[in-house]
Structures are given as structure tokens and as C-alpha cells.
N, C-alpha and C positions, 0 to 999 in steps of 0.2 A: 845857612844863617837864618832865613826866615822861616824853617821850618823849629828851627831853635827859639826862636823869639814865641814862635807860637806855645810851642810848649811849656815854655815857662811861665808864658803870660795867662796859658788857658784855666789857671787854677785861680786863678785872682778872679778872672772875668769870670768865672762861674758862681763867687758870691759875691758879684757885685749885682746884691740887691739896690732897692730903693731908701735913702735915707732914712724912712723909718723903720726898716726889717732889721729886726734882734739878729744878724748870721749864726751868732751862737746855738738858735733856738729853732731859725726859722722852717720849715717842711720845702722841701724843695720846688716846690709849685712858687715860692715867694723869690726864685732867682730869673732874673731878668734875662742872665744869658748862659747855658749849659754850654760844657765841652761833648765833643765825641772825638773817639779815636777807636781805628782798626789797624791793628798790625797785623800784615803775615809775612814770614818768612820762610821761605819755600826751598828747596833742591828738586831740579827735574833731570831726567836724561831724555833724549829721545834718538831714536834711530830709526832710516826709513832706508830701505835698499838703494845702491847706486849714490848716497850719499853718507859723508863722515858723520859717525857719530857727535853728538851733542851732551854739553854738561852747564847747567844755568845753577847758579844759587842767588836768588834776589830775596830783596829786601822791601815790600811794599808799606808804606804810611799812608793812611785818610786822617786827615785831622779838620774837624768841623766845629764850628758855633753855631747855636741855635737858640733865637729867641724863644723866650713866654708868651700866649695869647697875650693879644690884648685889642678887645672888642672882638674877635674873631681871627684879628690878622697876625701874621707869626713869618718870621725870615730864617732862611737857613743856608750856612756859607760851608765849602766843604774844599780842598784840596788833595790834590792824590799824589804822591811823589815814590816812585822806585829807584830802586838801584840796585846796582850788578854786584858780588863780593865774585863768584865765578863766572866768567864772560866767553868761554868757550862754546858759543853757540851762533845762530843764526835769526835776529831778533825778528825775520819776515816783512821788510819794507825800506825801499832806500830811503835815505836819513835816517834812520837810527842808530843805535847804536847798546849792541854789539852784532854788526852785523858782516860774520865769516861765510866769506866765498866756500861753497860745499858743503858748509854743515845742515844737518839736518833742521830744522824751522823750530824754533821754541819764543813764541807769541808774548817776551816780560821783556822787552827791551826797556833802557831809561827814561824816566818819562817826570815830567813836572809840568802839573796843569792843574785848572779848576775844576774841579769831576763834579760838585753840583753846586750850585747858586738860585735861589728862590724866593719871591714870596709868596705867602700862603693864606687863603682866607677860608677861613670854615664854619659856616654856617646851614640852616634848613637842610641837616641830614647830609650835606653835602663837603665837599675838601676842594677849591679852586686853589691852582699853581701856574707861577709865570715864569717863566727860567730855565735854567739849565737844572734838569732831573730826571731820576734813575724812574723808568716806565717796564713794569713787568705785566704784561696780560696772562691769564690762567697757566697753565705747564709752562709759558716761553715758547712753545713751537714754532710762533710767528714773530712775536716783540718781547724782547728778552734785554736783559742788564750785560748777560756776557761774562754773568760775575764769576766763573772757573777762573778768568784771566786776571791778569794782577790789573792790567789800565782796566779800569768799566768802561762799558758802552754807556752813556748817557747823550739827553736829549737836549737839545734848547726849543723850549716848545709851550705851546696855552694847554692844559691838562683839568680834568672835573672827574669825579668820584662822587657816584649821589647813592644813597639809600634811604631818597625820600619815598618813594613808594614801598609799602610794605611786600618783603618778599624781591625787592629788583633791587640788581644792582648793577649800574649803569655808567659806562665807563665812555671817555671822548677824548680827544687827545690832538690838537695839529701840531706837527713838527717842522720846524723851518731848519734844522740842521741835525745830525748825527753825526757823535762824537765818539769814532771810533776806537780799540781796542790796541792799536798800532801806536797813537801815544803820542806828545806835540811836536816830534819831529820827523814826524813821515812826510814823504810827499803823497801827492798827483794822488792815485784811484786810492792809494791808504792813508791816505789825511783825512781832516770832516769834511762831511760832505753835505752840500746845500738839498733842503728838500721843501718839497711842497704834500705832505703825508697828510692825511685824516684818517684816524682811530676810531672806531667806534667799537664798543665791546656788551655787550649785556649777559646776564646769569642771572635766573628766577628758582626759586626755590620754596616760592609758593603752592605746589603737590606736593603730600608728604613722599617723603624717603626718594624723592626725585632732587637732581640740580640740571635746568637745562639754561643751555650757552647759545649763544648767535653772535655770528661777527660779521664786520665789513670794514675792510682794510683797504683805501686806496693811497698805493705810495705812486711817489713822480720824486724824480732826483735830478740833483742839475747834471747834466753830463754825464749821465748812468745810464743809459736805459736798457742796458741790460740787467738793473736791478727793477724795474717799472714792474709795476701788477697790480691788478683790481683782483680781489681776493674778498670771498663771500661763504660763511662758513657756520655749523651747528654741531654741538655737540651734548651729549647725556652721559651723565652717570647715578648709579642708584646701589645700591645693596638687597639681592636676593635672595633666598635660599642658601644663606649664609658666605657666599658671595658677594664681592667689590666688583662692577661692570662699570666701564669707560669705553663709548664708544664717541666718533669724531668725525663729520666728512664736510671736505672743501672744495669747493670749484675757483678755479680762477683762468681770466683772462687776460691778454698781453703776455703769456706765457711763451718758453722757448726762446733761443739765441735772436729770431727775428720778430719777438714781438708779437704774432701774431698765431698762436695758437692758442686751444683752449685744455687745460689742464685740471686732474683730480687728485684728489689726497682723500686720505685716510686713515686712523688710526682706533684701534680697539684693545681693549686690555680684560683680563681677568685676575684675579687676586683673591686669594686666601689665606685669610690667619689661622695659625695653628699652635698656640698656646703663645709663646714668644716669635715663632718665626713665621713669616710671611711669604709666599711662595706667588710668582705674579710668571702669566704668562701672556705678550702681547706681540701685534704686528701692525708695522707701520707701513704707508706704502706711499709712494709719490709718481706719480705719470712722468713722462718724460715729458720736460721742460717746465715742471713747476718749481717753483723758487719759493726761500725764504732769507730775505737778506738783514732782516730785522731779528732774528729768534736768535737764544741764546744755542746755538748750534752744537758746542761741548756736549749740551745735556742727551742729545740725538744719536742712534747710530754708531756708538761705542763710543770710548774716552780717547782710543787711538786719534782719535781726529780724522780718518781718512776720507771723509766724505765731506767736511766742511766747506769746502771752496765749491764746489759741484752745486752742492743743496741751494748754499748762496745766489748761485747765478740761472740755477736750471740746467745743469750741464751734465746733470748724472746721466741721463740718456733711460732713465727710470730707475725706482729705487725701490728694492721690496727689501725690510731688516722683520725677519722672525727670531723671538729672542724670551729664552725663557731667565728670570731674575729669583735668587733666594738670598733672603738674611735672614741673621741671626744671631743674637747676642753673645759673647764667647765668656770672656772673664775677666775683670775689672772693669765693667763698662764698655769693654770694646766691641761695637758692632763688625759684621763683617757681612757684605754682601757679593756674592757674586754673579756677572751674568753672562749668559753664551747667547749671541749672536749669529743668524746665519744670513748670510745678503747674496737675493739675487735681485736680476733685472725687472722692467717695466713689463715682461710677460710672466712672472713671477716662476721662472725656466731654469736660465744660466747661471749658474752657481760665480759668483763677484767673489765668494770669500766667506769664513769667519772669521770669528773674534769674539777673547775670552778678556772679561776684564773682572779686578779685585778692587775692593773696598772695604778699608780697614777706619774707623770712626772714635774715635775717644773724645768723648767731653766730661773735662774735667770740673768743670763749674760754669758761673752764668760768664765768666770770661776767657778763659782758654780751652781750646779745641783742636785739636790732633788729626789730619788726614793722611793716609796712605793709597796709592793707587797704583794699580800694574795691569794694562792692556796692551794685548798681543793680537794683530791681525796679520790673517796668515791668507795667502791667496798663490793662485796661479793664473787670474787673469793680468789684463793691460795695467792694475793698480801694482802698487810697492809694497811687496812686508813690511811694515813697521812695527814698532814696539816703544812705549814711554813708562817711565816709571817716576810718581813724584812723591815726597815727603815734606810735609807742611805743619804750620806752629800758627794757630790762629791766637789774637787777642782783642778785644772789642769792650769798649767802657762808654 
């Protein structure tokens, strides 16, 4: 009912300017309060060895208001609400729902909650926010939205965005809560969860045909500390001899189950265009017991998901993913990418496994969008075969 109320009322409130605005006439800068709306409606399957297959068809809504400047300052109200049409799955968290004993784990259980609430003041080159919102740093490898999943990760948290210096741009962020992907009726470790985080993020691009990065990430949670890490990190990318270079390396601290070791990451990439198509080959690596419990994790590591909860906590026991990526445009707009993965260990040795994933892309205008996916990991270590396949109906206004 109140996502009905919303919708009918959010056309009125979008030209409800100020008494003396013509709405006939006026340029949209003259309404006081815009709608937004994302829709996706989704079908997934997924299947991981030793448990029952899964079959999800959800139904995800954001619907948001958002003020016009005025003086600099700006509010923005947002709601997220899913639902199941097929519930034959295992939503991944007690209290939810639909959540079947056996089946395979598919992350859109029912959910109705605030996903972001704000205000905002922008001024001297800079963007200040207070509230509950969506916080993405450079790739996500660290602090991510989450946004593959239907609930988002969002933050409640003091946030700044400056580009007063010419050439910097300069990112800060404390979070006092993380609003996880599990949805408002999980319990206990998949509810939100209390934090005491500071972001810091910077990227300069003051040397030509250079962009260089530096971070420093200390998270602290309440009752988590096996998510805890001081995390200190740099990275470059440039364009060469007709070549795309990304390289990336991080040190952190408080790493491992106990806390107390000290861990390295790394990531490098190569890429080249070749009239339409793009051919990328790269390799990531993470020490045993380095963690990311803030990144949007989907985007890492294959689409299968198999290394999600590991990376999360530092429990992969080392991670090397070598992984060559091609797209390419087909016909009628359809992009298609696909990428092979190969995963070993922290001595980059023991073969963990591959995994082959597709991606199929349609956009058909500035408001609907077509996704297709199909990853298959195959292994013969202590990990599970798995396989997911999903088909999705984006719309956004």
C-alpha cells in the first residue's frame, strides 16, 4: 500500500513547483521535488554440488524523491522493496524469507527498507552528505554498493567529495553502520551492523596520460572482528603504446582469523582495443588472510560467487584468480563478454579451479536494459561445482 501511495503521488510532487512556476512551461531545474524509480525484475537459478538446486524470480523497486538546490543544500529520500513471484530458493540468512533448508543460496530474499536517506550540501568544488548512502570507491574492490544484488549495501554515515584542488580528487567518508545485502529481516552476523570505519580515498591526474590512487581504509565493527583491518593502498593506470595498464598493491594489517597478521594484495591488468572489441588480460592476488568485507565482491573472482564469503573474512587461505576477458559487440546492440578464470593458492601452485562466465548486454534506450549471465566453476579441490544463470529487465527514470 505504501509503495502504491508513492507511486501515484510521485507525479504530482515532481511538478510541485513554487507558486509562481508556469509547470506548463517550466525547465525542470524549476521543480522542487523529482521522482526516481529503478525497476528490476530478475530470474536466477543457481546450483552448487551436495545441495538442491535453486529457482528465484524477484521483483525489485527503489523509488526515491529528491530535492532542488537551494543555497547549496539538497535532500534525497529513497526506498527499496523486493519480492518473490518464484521462491524456490535459499534466501542466505535466518529471518528471511524464502529461506529453504538445502537449497542452494540465491542472495534476493523479501525485503522492505530505507536504502538511502540524505542531506546534501554542495559547495567550493566539494559534495558534503549525512545519512544513509550508497558509497562506491574506484573498481569496489574495497567499498562497494553491492549493486549485482537486488537489497544494496548502503551506508549510514558523514561522507565529502572535493575537487577543490586542481587535478585531486579526494574522497572521506566515517560510517557508523553497514547496511547489508541480507535485507530488514535477517538476524545476528547478516543484519546491520554497527561500525566505527574511516575512508579515506584520493586519485590525482595532474601528470598527463597518468591517474594515480592512494587509500587508507580503517574499518572497526561492533562484534565483528573478524571483519577488523587497517588497510593502506596505491594504485596506477596510464595508456601506452596503444595499451590500457592498471596496476594496484595493498598492505594490510589485523589480517587473518586471529587478527594479527600482516597481509598483501594485488591486482594488474592489460587491455586492448581492437576496432569494436576489447581483449583485457589480468591477475589478482590476495595473501592468505587478507580481507574485504566492504567491496562489492560479485564483481571479483567470477560471477559464480564462489569465493565471496572467504574474501569477506580472509579465509581463502590465499587467492591468486588469472583471468583472461573479451567483448564484443554481436547484433542489435547486444554486447557479449566473456571471461575464463583460472584460481590458485597463496603460493600461486595449487590449482582451486576454473571458471568460465557469459555476459550478454542490451540497452535499449536511456531507460531499459537487458542482462544475461551464465558462470560455471568447475573444480576438484575442497570447493563445490557450482553453476548460476540469471536473466534480468532493468528500468530506471
Amino acid at each position: 500500500m505504501k509503495k502504491l501511495a508513492i507511486l501515484i503521488l510521485s507525479p504530482a510532487l515532481a511538478f510541485a513547483g513554487p507558486p509562481s512556476v508556469d509547470i506548463a512551461t517550466a525547465p525542470a531545474a524549476a521543480y522542487w521535488i523529482t521522482p526516481t524509480i529503478d525497476i528490476r525484475a530478475r530470474y536466477e537459478f543457481g546450483e552448487v554440488d551436495t545441495l538442491d538446486p535453486s529457482h528465484a524470480f524477484t521483483i525489485r523497486e527503489r523509488i526515491g524523491l529528491k530535492t532542488r538546490e537551494w543555497n547549496g543544500f539538497s535532500a534525497f529520500v529513497e526506498g527499496e522493496f523486493t519480492q518473490t513471484a518464484i521462491d524456490d530458493f535459499n534466501g542466505g540468512a535466518p529471518g528471511v524469507n524464502p529461506l529453504v533448508a538445502g537449497n542452494t543460496v540465491i542472495i534476493a530474499p523479501e525485503n522492505n527498507e530505507l536504502n538511502q536517506g540524505y542531506l546534501q550540501y554542495k559547495g567550493f568544488d566539494t559534495i558534503f552528505r549525512a545519512g544513509r548512502q550508497r558509497i562506491i570507491y574506484d573498481n569496489a574492490a574495497f567499498i562497494g554498493n553491492v549493486g549485482w544484488r537486488q537489497n544494496e549495501q548502503t551506508y549510514d554515515a558523514l561522507s565529502l567529495n572535493s575537487t577543490y584542488v586542481p587535478g585531486l580528487t579526494l574522497q572521506y567518508s566515517y560510517i557508523n553502520q553497514v547496511n547489508r545485502i541480507f535485507g530488514s529481516d535477517a538476524n545476528g552476523f547478516f543484519g546491520d551492523i554497527g561500525s566505527n570505519t574511516h575512508l579515506l580515498n584520493a586519485s590525482y591526474t595532474g601528470i598527463e596520460g597518468y591517474t594515480l590512487g592512494g587509500y587508507v581504509y580503517l574499518m572497526d565493527f561492533d562484534g565483528l572482528d573478524i571483519w577488523d583491518n587497517n588497510t593502506f593502498g596505491i594504485s596506477a593506470k596510464t595508456k601506452q603504446f596503444g595499451l590500457d595498464f592498471y596496476g594496484e598493491l595493498a598492505f594490510q594489517n589485523e589480517a587473518g582469523i586471529a587478527q594479527d597478521d600482516e597481509s598483501m594484495y594485488a591486482h594488474f591488468t592489460v587491455a586492448k582495443m581492437i576496432d569494436t572489441q576489447t581483449l583485457t588480460l589480468g591477475l589478482e592476488h590476495l595473501d592468505a588472510g587478507f580481507r574485504t568485507p566492504l567491496a562489492t565482491l560479485h564483481a571479483f573472482n567470477g560471477f559464480a560467487d564462489v569465493f565471496n564469503g572467504q574474501r569477506a573474512t580472509g579465509a581463502t587461505g590465499g587467492l591468486t584468480d588469472l583471468y583472461v576477458s573479451h567483448s564484443i559487440p554481436l547484433f542489435c546492440g547486444i554486447k557479449m563478454t566473456n571471461t575464463i578464470h583460472a584460481f590458485g593458492d597463496n603460493e600461486i601452485s595449487t590449482g582451486r579451479g576454473y571458471e568460465i562466465d557469459s555476459v550478454f548486454a542490451k540497452k535499449f534506450d536511456d531507460h531499459f536494459l537487458a542482462i544475461a549471465k551464465l558462470a560455471h566453476f568447475e573444480t576438484e579441490s575442497a570447493l563445490r561445482t557450482t553453476t548460476r544463470l540469471s536473466l534480468e529487465l532493468n528500468y530506471t527514470f
